[in-house]
N, C-alpha and C positions, 0 to 999 in steps of 0.2 A: 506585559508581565510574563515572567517566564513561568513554565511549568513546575519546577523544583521550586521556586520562591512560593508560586502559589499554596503548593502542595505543605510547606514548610510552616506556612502559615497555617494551615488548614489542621496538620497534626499537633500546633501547638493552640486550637482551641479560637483562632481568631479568622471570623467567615467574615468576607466584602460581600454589601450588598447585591452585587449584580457580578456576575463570569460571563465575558462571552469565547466561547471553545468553537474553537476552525482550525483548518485543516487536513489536510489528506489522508492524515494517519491518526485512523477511528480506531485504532484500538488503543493507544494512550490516549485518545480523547475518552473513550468510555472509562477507563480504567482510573482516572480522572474522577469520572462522575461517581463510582463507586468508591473510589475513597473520600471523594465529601459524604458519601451517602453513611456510609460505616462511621461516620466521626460524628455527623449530626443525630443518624437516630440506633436506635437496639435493634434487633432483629424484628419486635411485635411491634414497632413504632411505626416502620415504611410506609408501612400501606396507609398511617392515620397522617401521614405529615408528608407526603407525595403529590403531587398535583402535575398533571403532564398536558400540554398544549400542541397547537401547531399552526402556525401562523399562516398557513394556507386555509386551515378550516376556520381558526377563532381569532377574532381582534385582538389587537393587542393590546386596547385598554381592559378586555375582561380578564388576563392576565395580571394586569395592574390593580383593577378593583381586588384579586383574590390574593395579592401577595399585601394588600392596606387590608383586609381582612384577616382580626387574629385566631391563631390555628387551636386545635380543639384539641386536649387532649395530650398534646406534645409540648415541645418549651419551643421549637422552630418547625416551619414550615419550607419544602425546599419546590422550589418551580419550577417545572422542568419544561423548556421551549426548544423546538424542533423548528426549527427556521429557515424557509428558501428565498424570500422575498423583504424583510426589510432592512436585513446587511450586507448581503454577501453582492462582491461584482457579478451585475449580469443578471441577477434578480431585479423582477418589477416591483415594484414597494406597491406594496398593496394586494397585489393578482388582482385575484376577485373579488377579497373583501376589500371597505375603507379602511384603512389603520389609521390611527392617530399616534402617531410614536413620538408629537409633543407629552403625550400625556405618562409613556415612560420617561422624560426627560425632566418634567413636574416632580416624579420620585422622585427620582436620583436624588433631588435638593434636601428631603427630607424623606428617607427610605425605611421601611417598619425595620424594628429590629429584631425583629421575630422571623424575616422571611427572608432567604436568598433565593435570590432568581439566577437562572442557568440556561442563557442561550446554547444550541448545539447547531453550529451551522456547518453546514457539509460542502465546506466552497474552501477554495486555496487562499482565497483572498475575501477581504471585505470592500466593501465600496466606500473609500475613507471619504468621499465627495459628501457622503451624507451627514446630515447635522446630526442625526441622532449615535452614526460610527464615531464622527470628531468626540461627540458628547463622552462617548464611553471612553473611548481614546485618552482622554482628556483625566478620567477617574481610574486609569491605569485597570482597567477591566477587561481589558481584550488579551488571551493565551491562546499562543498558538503553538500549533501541532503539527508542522512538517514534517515530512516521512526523514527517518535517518538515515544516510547513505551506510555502506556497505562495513564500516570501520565501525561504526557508532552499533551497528546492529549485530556486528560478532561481538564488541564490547559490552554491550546489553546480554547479548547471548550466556557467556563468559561470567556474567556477575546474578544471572537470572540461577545459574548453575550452582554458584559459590555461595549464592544465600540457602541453597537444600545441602549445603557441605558437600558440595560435590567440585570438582576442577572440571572445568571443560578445554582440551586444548583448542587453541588458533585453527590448528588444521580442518581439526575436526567442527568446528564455527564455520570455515570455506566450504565443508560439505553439505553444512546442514543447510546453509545458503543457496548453494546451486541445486541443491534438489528442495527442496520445499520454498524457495521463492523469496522474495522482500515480506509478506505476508506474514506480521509480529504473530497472532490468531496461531497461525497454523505451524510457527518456530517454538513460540514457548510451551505448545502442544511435543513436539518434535524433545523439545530439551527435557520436557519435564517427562516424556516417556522414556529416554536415555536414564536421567538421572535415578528413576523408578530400578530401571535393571542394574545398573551399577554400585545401587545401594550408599549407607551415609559414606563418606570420605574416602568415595569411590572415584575413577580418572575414567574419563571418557576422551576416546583419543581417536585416530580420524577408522581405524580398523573398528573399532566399534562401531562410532555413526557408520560406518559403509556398513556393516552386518545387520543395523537395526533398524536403518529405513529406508524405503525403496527406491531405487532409480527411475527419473520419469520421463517421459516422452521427451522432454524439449531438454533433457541433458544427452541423453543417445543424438536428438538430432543435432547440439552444439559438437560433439564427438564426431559424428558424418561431417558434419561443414568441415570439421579439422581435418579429415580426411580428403575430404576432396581438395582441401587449401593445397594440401600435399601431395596430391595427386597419390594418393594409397587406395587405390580402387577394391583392392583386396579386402583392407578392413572396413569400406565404405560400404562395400556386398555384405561382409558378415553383419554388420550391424543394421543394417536396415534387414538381412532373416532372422535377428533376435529381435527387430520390433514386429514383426510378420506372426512371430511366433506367443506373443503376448499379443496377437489378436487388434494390432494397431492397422487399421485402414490404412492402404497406401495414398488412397487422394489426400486421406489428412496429413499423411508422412509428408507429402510433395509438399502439401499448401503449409507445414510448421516452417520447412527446407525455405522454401519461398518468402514466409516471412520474415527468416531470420537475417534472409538473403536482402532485402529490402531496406529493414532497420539498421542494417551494417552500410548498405549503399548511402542511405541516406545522412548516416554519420562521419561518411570520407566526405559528402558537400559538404554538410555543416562545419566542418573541422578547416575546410579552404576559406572559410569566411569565420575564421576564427573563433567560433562556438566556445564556450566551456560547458564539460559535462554538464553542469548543474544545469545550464541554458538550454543546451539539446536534451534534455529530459524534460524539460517542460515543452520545446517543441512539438517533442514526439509525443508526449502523451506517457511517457513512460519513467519506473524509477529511475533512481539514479543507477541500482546497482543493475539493471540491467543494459545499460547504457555503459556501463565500464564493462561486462562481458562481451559484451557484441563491439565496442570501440578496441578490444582484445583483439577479438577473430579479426576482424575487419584488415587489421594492420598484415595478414596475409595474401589480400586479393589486392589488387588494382581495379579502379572503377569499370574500364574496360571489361574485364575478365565476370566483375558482377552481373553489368549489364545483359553480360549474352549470357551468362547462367539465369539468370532470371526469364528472359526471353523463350530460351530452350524451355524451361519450366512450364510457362504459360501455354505455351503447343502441347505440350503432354499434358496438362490439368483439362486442354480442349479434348484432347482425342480420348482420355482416361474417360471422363463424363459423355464423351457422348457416344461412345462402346468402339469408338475407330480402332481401339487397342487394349488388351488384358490388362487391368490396373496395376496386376500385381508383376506381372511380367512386363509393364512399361515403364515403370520405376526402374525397375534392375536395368533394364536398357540403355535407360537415361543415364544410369550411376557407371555402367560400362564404357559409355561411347565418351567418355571424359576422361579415359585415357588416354585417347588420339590428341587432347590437347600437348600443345608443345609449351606452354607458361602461362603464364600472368598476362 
């Protein structure tokens, strides 16, 4: 079931027995939980109609007994399960306790009406192998929560802006992105302190975001790699004395430099063997949208040319740590002596 169906349902007053929420991206899965939470009880109610689990610590039938248990006080009771072991792939059913998760499937057939229950499971995937995932599967109970690529989360951005009456441009959506990250938490943080200063049926446009929120370390160092793609040593030098100067360690300069250098290597393989983004992001471990900044850069180096940048890197991260050479003056050296390259 999708999320906006769910949610659609939910504001107009009609709760399913059982939710199960997975997924990589915990902040619409909580955000989720808080608008069932707002729709079921009043503010003095939560605490009397709450009940919160975790299926590491507690069975899963004691769950079941307190959701066939009628709630005190309130007209519904909402269940809240924290769960690493009896859906998600790669969880052991069970761990340490016994579950019995026939006897969540006993409910289902006849479920109080008084009570929803609300798994949160913190996996990408469920293990549909199991009889109890099929079960849910089956009752249309399962929403999930994939992180949004790069388009859906300036559209998100964009419309997160327009409901405070405010416009946020495009561009300014690209910037909020490259500096504050995939990270919904810390964007709607970002938007909603733009739309603060720009007031109601205000424009926030890419000169604002640059003026109101800060440049971070791993945007300076995508800016160096552009540099060195291009062999601009000059603006390579200045930018690595403006992170010198905001007190950024050069070993961690070398080792962002280094990984960035890595995750672009690793996306000219994957790309020979026909990858789609979406696919080399789950490879790597990483979002999408940072998988289409670094599949960006990357289309300036040759494998070659990464390799021995990486190389040269690894000899200086030795000789930086083990004092053979000035950290902060080994860096600039390295950034220097890549002039003498003659391409790709």
């Amino acid at each position: 079931m999708d999320a906006k169906e769910a949610l659609k349902e939910i504001k107009g007053g009609r709760f399913r027995p059982v939710y199960v929420l997975y997924g990589k991206d915990r902040y619409r899965l909580q955000q989720f939980i808080n608008a069932l939470t707002e729709a079921m009880f009043s503010a003095d109610e939560r605490e009397l109609g709450m009940v919160k689990f975790d299926t590491a610590e507690t069975s899963i039938e004691e769950a079941v007994l307190e959701a066939e248990t009628s709630p005190f006080f309130v007209q519904r009771k909402l269940i809240l399960i924290r769960d690493a072991t009896l859906l998600c792939a790669g969880g052991k059913e069970g761990g340490k306790l016994e579950h019995r998760p026939e006897k969540l499937i006993q409910y289902m057939e006849y479920p109080s009406e008084t009570s929803i229950i609300v798994f949160s499971v913190n996996a990408e995937k469920l293990d549909e192998r199991r009889k109890l995932v099929k079960t849910l599967k089956d009752r249309n109970a399962l929403v999930p929560f994939p992180e949004l690529d790069a388009a859906q989360l300036k559209q998100w951005m964009i419309k997160r802006a327009a409901d405070q009456k405010r416009t946020l441009s495009p561009d300014a959506a690209e910037l909020l992105l490259s500096r504050a990250g995939a990270n919904m938490q810390q964007l709607s943080q970002e938007v909603d302190k733009l739309c603060l200063h720009v007031g109601s049926g205000g424009t926030i446009d890419v000169e604002t975001a640059a003026l109101m929120t800060a440049a971070t370390v791993e945007e300076d160092v995508f800016a160096l790699i552009d540099a060195i793609a291009e062999l601009r040593i000059d603006k390579a030098i200045r930018l690595y004395r403006e992170l010198l100067v905001r007190r950024e360690e050069p070993i961690k300069i070398a080792a962002l430099i280094a990984r960035q250098l890595r995750i672009m290597l690793q996306i000219k393989e994957l790309e020979q063997h026909q990858y789609s983004p979406q696919q080399m992001a789950g490879q790597l471990g990483l979002h999408p949208y940072a998988v289409k900044l670094a599949a960006e850069k990357s289309r300036k180096f040759q494998i070659p040319r990464l390799g021995r940048l990486l190389a040269s890197l690894a000899d200086l991260d030795y000789q930086m740590k083990t004092g053979a050479i000035d950290k902060t003056l080994g860096l600039e050296l390295y950034l220097l002596s890549l002039s003498m390259e003659k391409g790709a």
